[in-house]
N, C-alpha and C positions, 0 to 999 in steps of 0.2 A: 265707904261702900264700894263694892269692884262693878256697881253698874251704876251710870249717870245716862242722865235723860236730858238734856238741852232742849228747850222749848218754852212756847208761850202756853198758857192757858186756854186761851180764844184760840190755839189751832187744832183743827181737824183731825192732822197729823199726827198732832203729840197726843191728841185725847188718845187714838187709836193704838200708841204705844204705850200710853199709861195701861191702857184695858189690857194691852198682851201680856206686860209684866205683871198686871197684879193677878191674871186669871191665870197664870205661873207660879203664884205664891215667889217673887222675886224678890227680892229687896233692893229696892235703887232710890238712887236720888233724881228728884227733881231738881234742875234747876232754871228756875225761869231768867231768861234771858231779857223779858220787859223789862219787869219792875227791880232787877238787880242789877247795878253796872258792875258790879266783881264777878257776876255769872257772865254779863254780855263778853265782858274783855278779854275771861276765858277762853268761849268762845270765839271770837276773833284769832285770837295769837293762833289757834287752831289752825289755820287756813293762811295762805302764804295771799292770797287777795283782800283778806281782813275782815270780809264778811262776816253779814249771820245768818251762817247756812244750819238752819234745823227746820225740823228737830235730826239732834245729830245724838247718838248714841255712844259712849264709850263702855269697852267690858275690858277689864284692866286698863291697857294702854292700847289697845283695839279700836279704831271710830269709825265707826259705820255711820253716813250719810243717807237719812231717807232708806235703811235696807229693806229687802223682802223679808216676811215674814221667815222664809225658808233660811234666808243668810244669817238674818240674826239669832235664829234658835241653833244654828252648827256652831256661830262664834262663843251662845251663853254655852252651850255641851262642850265643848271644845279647852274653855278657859275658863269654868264655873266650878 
């Protein structure tokens, strides 16, 4: 899939990006970052601090952190 969604379930956050990409007709993945240690660790190597900063979005090799709703709809036009 050329879009991945990094997140938990129980967040806010990723609910809110779930809703943008499906009311997009998008296709991405989830990957939860709780219940997965192959997603978390993913996630981590991402980040030179090692955290787990989501929901973090990538569209190809693009990772948008937390974006606006405006930034991420130029990155899916842009490389979609």
């Amino acid at each position: 899939k050329m879009i991945k969604l990094f997140g938990k379930e129980s967040c806010h956050k990723t609910k809110y990006y779930k809703k943008f990409l499906e009311m997009r007709n998008l296709n991405y993945a989830f990957l939860d970052v709780e219940n997965n240690k192959e997603n978390e660790r993913e996630l981590r190597n991402w980040y030179k601090n090692r955290k787990l900063n989501f929901p973090t979005i990538t569209v190809h090799d693009k990772k948008l952190r937390n974006p606006t709703e405006k930034d991420l709809q130029k990155w899916i036009d842009k490389l979609l």
